[in-house]
C-alpha positions in Angstrom: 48.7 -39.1 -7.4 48.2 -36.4 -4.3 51.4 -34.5 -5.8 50.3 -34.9 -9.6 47.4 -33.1 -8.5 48.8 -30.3 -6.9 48.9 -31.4 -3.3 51.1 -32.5 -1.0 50.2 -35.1 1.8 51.9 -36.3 4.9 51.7 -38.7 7.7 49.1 -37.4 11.1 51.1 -36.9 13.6 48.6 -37.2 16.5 49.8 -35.4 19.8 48.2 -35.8 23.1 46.8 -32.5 24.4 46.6 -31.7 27.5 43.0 -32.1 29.1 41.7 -29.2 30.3 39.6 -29.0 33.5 36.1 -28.0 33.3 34.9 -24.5 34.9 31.8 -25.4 36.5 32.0 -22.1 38.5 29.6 -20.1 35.6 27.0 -22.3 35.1 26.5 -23.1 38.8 25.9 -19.2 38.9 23.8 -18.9 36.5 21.3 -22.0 37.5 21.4 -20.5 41.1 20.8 -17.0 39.6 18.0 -18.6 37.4 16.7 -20.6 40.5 16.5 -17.2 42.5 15.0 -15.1 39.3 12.4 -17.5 39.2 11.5 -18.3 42.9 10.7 -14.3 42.8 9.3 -13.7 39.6 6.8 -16.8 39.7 6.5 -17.2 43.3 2.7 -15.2 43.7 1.4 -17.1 40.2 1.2 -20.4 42.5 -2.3 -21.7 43.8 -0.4 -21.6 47.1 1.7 -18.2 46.9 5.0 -18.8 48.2 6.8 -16.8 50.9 8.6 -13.4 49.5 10.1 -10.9 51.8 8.4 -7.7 51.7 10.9 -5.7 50.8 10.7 -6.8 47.3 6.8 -8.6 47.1 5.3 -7.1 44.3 2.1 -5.5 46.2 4.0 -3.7 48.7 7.3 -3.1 46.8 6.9 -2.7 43.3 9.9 -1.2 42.2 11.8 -3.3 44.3 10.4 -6.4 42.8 11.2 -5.3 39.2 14.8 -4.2 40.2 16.0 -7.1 41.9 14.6 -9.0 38.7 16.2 -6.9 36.4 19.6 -7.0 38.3 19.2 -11.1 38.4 18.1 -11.4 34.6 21.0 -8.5 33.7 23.5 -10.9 35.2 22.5 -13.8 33.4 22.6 -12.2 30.2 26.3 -11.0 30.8 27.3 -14.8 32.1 25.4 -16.3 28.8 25.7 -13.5 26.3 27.3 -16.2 23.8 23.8 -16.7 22.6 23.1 -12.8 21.8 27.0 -12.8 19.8 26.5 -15.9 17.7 22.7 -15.1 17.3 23.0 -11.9 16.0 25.9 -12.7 14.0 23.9 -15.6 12.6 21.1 -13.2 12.1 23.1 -10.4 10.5 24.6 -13.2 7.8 20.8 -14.5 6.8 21.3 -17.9 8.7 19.5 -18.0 11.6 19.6 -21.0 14.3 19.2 -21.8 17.6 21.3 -19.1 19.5 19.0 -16.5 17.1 16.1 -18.0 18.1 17.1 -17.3 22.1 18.5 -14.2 21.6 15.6 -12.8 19.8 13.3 -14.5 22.4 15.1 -13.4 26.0 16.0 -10.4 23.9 12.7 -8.9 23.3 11.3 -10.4 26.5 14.0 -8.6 28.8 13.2 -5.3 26.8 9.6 -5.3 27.4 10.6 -6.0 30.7 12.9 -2.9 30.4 10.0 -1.1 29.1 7.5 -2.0 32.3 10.5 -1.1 34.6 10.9 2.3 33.4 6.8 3.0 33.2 6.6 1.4 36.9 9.5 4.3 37.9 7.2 6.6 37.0 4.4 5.5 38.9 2.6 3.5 36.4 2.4 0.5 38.8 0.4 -2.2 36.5 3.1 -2.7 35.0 4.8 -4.9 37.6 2.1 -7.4 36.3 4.2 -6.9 32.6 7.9 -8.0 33.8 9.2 -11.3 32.1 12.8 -10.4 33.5 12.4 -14.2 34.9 11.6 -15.7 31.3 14.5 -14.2 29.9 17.1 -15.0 32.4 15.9 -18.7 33.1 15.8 -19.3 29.5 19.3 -18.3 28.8 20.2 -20.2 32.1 18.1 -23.8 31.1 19.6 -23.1 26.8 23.4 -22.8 28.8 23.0 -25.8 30.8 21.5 -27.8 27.7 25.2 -26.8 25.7 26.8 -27.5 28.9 25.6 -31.2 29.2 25.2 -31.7 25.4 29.0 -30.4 24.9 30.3 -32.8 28.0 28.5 -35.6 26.3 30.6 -34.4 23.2 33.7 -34.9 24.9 33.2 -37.8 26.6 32.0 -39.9 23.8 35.2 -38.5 22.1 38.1 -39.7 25.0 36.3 -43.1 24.1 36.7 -42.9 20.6 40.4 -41.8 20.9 40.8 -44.8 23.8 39.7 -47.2 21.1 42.3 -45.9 18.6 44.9 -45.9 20.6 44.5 -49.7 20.7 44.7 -50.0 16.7 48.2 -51.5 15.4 50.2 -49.0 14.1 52.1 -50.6 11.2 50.6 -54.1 9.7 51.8 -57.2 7.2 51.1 -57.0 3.7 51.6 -59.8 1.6 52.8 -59.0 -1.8 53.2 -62.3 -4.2 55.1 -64.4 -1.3 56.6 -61.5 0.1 56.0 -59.9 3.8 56.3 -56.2 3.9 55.6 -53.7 7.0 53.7 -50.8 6.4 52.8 -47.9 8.6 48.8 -47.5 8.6 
């Protein structure tokens, strides 16, 4: 019937592939970077306000507090810029999803943030009251780690699946009017 209709069918051969071992090494970069992007960023919005070294407070050290938040938020971009290549692509083929909605989010964020950078270089210092460097790049760092545990979930509940088939018979018995015949599955 397969071949009548124009097809041809064969047998699954089902190989084992080799596992591959997870690299941790990004993520645990980007959650530290995130940790750190955040600690500085948030760290004065506290009802207690939280120790920051004066080099880069925001009061004393303007400039320094927006760079070393743009140089933290810059790098988490680069480590997670998945979401900005499938979201734009997603975007440019009039089917948004989720890595659209992040990477117009972090996206527009970490350009304002661009923006206030620029106007507190030239001395417009409100603007370090503007920066959401630290929403961008924690974001992109908590969305990663989501995928991350969502995609070993994924895998896991899959070696199970393929653990179960391996116990499945290959060939069984059909009975065909009295008759015994072995057939593959």
């Amino acid at each position: 019937a397969i071949a009548k209709g124009g097809y041809q069918a064969s047998l699954e051969k089902h190989e084992e592939q080799p596992q591959k071992k997870e690299n941790n090494h990004a993520m645990i970069l980007m959650l530290v970077l995130g940790a750190l992007l955040l600690y500085i960023g948030m760290s004065h919005m506290l009802p207690i306000e939280l120790p920051l070294p004066d080099f880069i407070h925001y009061e004393t050290h303007p400039l320094n507090f927006a760079l070393i938040q743009f140089v933290l938020a810059t790098l988490i971009i680069l480590i997670g810029n998945v979401f900005f290549i499938r979201g734009s692509k997603a975007l440019l083929h009039g089917a948004p999803n989720m890595d659209s909605l992040v990477c117009i989010g972090t996206g527009s964020a970490y350009l304002y943030s661009l923006y206030a950078l620029v106007q507190i270089m030239q001395g417009n210092l409100m603007y370090v009251h503007h920066l959401y460097f630290e929403s961008a790049g924690v974001v992109v760092a908590l969305v990663m780690l989501g995928k991350h545990l969502e995609a070993r979930s994924k895998r896991k509940t899959f070696d199970a699946i393929r653990s179960l088939m391996k116990l499945r018979p290959s060939t069984a018995t059909l009975y065909n009017e009295g008759e015994e015949i072995t057939v593959s599955l």
